[in-house]
C-alpha positions as CSV (number, residue, x, y, z in Angstrom):
1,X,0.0,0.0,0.0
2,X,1.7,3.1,-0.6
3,X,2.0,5.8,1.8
4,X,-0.8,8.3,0.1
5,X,-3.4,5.3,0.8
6,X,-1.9,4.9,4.4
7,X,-2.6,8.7,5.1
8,X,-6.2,9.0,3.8
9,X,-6.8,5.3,6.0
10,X,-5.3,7.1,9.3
11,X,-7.8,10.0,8.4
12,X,-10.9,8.1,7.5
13,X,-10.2,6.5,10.6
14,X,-9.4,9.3,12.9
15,X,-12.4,11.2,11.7
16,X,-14.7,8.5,12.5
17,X,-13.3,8.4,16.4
18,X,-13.6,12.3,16.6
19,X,-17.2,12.1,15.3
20,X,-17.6,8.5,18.1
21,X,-16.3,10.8,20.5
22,X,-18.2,14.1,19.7
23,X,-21.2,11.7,20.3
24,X,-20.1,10.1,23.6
25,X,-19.6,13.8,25.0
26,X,-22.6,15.1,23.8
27,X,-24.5,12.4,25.5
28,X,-22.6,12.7,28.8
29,X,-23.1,16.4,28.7
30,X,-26.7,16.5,27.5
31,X,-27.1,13.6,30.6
32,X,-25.6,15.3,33.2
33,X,-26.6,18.9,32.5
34,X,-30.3,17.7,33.1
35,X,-29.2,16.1,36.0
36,X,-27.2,19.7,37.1
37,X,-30.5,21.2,36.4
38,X,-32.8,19.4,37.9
39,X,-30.3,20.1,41.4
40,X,-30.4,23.7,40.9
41,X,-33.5,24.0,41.0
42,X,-33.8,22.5,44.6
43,X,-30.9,25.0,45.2
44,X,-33.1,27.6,44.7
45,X,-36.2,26.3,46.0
46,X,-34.8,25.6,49.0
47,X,-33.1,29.0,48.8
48,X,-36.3,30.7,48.7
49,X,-37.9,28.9,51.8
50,X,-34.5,29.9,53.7
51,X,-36.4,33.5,53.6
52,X,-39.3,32.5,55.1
53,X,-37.1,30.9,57.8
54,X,-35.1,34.5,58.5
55,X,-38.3,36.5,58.3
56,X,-40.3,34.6,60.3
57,X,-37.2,34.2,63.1
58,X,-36.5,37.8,63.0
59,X,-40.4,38.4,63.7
60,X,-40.7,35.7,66.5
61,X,-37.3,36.6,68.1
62,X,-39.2,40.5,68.3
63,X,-42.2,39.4,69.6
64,X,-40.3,37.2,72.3
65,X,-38.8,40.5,73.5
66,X,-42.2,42.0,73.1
67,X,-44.2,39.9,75.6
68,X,-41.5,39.8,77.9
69,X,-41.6,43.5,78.1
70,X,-45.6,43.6,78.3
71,X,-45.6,41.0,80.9
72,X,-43.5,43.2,82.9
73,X,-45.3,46.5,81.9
74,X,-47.7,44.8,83.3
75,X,-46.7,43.7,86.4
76,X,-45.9,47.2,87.2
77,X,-49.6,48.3,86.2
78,X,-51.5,45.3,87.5
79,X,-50.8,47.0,91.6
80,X,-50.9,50.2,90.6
81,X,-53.8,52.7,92.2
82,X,-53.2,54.8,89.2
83,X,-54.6,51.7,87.1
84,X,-57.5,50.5,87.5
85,X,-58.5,46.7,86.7
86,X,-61.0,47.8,83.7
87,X,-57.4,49.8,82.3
88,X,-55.0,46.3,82.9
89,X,-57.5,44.3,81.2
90,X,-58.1,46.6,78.2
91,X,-54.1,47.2,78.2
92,X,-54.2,42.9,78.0
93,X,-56.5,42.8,75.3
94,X,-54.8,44.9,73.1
95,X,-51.8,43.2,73.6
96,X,-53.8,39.9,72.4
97,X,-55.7,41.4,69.4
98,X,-52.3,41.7,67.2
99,X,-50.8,38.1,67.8
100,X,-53.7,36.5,66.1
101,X,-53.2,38.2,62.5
102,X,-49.4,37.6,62.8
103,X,-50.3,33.8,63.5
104,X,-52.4,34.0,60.3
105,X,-49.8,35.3,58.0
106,X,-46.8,32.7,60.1
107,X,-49.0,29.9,59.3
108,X,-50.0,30.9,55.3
109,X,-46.6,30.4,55.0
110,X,-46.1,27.2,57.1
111,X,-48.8,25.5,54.8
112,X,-46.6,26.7,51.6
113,X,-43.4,25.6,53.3
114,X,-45.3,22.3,53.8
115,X,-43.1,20.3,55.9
116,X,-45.1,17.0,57.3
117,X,-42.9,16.1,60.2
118,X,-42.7,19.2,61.4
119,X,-45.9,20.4,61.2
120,X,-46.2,16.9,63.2
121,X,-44.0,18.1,65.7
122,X,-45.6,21.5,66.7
123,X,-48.9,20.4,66.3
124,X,-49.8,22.9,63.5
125,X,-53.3,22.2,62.8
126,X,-54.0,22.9,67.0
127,X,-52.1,25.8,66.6
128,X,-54.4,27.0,63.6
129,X,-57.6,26.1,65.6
130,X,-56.6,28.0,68.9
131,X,-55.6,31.2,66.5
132,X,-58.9,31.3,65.3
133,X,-60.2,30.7,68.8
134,X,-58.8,33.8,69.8
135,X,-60.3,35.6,66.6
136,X,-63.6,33.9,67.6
137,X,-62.7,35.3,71.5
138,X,-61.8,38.9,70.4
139,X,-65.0,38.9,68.0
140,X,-67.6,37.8,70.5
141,X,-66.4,41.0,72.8
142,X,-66.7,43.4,69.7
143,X,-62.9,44.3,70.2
144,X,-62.9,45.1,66.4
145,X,-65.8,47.2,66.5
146,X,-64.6,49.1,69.6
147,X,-61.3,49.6,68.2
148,X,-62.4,51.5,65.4
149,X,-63.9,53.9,67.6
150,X,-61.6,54.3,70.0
151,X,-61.6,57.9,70.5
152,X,-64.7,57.3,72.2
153,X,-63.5,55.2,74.8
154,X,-63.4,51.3,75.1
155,X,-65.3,50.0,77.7
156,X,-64.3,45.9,78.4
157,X,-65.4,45.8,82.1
158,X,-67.7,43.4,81.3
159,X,-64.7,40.8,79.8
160,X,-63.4,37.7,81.8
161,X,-59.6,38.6,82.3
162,X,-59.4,34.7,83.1
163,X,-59.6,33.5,79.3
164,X,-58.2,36.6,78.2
165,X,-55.1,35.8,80.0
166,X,-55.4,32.0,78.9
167,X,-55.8,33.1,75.3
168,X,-52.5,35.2,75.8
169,X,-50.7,32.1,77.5
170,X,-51.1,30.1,75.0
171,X,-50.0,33.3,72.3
172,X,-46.9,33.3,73.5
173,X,-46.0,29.4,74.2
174,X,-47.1,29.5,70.0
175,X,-44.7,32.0,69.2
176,X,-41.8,30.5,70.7
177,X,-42.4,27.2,69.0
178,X,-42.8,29.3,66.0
179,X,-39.3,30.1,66.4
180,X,-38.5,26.4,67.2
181,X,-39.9,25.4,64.0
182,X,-38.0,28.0,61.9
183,X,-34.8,27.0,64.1
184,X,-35.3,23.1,62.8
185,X,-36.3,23.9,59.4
186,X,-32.9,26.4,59.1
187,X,-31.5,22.6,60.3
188,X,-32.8,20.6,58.1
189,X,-32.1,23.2,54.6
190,X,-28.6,24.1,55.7
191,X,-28.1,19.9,55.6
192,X,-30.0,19.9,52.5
193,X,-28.2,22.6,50.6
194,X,-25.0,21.2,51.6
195,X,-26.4,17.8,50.2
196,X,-27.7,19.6,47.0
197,X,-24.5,21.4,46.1
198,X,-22.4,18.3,47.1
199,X,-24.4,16.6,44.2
200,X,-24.2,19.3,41.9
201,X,-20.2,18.9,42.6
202,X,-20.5,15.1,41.9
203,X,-23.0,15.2,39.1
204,X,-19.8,17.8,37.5
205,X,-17.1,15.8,38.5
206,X,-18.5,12.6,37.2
207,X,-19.2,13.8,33.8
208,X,-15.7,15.5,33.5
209,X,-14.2,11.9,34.4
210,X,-16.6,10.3,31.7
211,X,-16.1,12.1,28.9
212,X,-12.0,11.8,30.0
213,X,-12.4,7.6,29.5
214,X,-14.5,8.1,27.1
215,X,-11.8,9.7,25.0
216,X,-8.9,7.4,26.3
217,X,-11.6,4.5,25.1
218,X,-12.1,5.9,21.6
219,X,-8.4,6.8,21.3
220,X,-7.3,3.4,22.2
221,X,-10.5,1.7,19.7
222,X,-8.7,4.3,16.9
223,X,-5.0,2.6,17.6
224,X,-5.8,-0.6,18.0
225,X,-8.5,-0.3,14.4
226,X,-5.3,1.6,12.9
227,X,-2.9,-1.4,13.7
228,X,-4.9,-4.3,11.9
229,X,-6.2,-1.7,9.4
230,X,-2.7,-1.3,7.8
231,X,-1.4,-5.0,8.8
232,X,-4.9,-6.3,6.9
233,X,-3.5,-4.2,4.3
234,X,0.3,-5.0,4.2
């Protein structure tokens, strides 16, 4: 065979590897870029519920200091001949009134979030059921009403302190274990984006070491096709 013919052989050849391997990488790449994809996208959903977490921390870690303050306003007040009962208890149901709409917007978000064992845990659906207790509570005195015309004067002599001061009991054992549940669901997503981008690393890493065999492969198959091409040949 004369040397010409030898040539165009080792470039037929070689042409038909690069193509074999052009192939191989596309598929690896295609393969694991879905793969890649697919992980981002937990990245970011998980990202985005890690906003809820800080938000709703932020706001429980306030009201925590809140109620303590409150409770010791309070304290102050409650022995006080300067205030009366009729002025502690309106002072007390004031202080309720706002924890229930902050419980509604905590738990829209809980239900989005829409984490089974934890909502397990802290007993979400009582939680839900004892906020709107207190809605029910601060509607059957007319609080709403009376706040709206407050100018006037609001008159709650009439109101039992005793489930007013049960109501706000159990308002602030809920906000603490709202800040419980944001604490173990900060937990469980710092595990899981460490998990998530340790994929994404592997998912990378694994396709860089494919396609690396997969062109030793092909350029061993091109040698070895080379050597009993031209021995076949003479």
């Amino acid at each position: 065979m004369s040397a010409l013919g030898r040539k165009q052989i080792i470039f037929c050849n070689l042409a038909i590897s690069l193509v074999v391997l052009g192939m191989i990488i596309s598929i690896v790449s295609i393969y694991f870029e879905k793969k890649i994809l697919a992980v981002q996208r937990d990245v970011k959903e998980t990202e985005s519920i890690q906003y809820y977490v800080k938000t709703w921390k932020e706001v429980a870690l306030e009201h925590q200091a809140r109620t303590i303050t409150d409770n010791f306003k309070y304290l102050l007040k409650r022995d006080n001949p300067l205030f009366n009962e009729i002025t502690n208890k309106s002072i007390r149901i004031v202080e309720l009134a706002w924890k229930p709409q902050t419980f509604e917007f905590v738990l829209f978000d809980i239900k989005k979030i829409n984490n089974p064992k934890l909502n397990e845990k802290y007993n979400i659906d009582q939680f839900e059921k004892d906020t709107l207790e207190t809605y029910e509570f601060l509607k059957s005195i007319n609080f709403y009403e009376k706040w709206a015309t407050r100018k006037n004067g609001i008159d709650f002599s009439t109101v039992d302190e005793t489930k007013v001061n049960e109501l706000l009991t159990k308002a602030e054992n809920y906000n603490l274990q709202i800040l419980l549940y944001f604490n173990d669901l900060d937990d469980i997503n710092t595990k899981e984006l460490e998990r998530l981008n340790n994929l994404i690393k592997y998912y990378s890493d694994l396709s860089s070491r494919l396609i690396f065999i997969a062109f030793i492969f092909q350029l061993i198959t091109f040698f070895i096709a080379q050597f009993f091409e031209l021995r076949e040949r003479g």
